[in-house]
C-alpha positions as CSV (number, residue, x, y, z in Angstrom):
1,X,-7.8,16.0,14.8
2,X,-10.7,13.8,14.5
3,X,-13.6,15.9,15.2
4,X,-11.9,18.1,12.4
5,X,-11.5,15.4,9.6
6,X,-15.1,15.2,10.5
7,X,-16.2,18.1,10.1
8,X,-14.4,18.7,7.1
9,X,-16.1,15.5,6.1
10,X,-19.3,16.7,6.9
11,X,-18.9,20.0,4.7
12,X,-17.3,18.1,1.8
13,X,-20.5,15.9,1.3
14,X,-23.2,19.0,2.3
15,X,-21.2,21.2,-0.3
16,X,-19.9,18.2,-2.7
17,X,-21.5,15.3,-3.0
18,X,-25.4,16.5,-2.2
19,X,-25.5,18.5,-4.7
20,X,-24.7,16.4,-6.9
21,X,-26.9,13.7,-5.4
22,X,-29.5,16.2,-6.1
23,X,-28.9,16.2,-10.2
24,X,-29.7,12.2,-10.1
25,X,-32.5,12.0,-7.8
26,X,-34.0,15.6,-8.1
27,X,-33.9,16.4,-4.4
28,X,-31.0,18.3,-2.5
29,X,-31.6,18.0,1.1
30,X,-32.5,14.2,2.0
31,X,-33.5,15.6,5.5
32,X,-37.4,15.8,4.5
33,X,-37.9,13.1,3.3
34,X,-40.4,10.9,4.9
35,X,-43.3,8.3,5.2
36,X,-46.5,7.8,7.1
37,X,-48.1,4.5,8.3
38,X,-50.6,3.6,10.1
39,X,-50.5,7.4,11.4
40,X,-46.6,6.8,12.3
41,X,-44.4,8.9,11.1
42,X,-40.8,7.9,9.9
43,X,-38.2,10.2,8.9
44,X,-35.5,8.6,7.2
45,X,-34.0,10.9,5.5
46,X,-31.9,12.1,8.0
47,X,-30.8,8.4,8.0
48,X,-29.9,8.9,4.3
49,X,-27.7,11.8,5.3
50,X,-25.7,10.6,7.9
51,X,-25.3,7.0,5.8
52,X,-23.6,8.6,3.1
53,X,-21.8,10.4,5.8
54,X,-20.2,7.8,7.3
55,X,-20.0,5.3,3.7
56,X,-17.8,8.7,2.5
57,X,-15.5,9.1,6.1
58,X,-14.9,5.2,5.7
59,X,-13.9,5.4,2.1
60,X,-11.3,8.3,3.1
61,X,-10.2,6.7,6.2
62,X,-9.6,3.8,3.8
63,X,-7.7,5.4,1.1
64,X,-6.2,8.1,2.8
65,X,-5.0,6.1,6.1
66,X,-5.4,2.3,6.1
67,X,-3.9,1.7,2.2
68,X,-0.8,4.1,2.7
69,X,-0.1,2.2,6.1
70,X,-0.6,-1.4,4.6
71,X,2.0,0.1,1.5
72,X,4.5,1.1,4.5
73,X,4.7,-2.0,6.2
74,X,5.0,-4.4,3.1
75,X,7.8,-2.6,2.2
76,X,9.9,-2.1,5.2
77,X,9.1,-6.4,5.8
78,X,10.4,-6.9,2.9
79,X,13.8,-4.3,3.6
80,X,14.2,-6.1,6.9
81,X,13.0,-9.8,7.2
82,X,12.8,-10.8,10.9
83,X,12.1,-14.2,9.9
84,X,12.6,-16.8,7.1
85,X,11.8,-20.3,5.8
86,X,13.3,-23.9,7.5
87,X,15.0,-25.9,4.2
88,X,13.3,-28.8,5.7
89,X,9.8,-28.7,7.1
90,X,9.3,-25.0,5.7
91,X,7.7,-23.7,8.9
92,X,8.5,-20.5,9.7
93,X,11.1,-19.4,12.1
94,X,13.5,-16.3,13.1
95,X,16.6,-15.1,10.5
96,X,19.1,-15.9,13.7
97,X,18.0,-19.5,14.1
98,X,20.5,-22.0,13.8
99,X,18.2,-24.8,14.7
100,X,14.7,-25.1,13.1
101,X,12.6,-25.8,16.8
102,X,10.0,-27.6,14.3
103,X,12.1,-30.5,12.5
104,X,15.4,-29.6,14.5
105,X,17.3,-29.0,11.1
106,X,20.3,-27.3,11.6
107,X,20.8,-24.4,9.4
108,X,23.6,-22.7,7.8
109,X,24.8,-19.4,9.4
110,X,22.1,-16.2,9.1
């Protein structure tokens, strides 16, 4: 399932985003681009490619995957509590308790 949401990935910002890329900056295919010194060459332009690759999987991963789960576990903590507040010293400790083991409070029935 992962190679595919890469590879969809992949396609998404070669078909997508590139082109689009290309309007601003004039250039479609960041591939070529490169620089000489000193008579090194560096090719960074595959860099540029795979950077917005992977700034574009993280974004998805993060709005498709990581927000949705974080939504799903606020709200079932907050349908089922599995712990609650001590009266008296306010530490935290589990809905069943009938003694608080901070302040040794005794609390009413859960």
């Amino acid at each position: 399932m992962g190679a595919v949401f890469a590879v969809l990935v992949k396609s998404f910002i070669a078909d997508l985003i590139t082109p689009i890329i290309a309007l601003i900056f004039g250039k479609s295919d960041f591939g070529q681009l490169s620089f000489t010194i000193n008579g090194s060459h560096f090719a960074y332009g595959d860099f540029i490619n795979n950077l917005v690759t992977f700034l574009t999987t993280a974004a998805a991963m993060f709005f498709f995957v990581v927000k949705p789960y974080n939504a799903l576990m606020a709200r079932r903590s907050e349908e089922d509590p599995d712990s609650k507040e001590c009266p008296e010293c306010t530490s935290t400790i589990p809905v069943k308790a009938r003694r608080c083991p901070q302040c040794t409070a005794q609390l009413s029935a859960a």
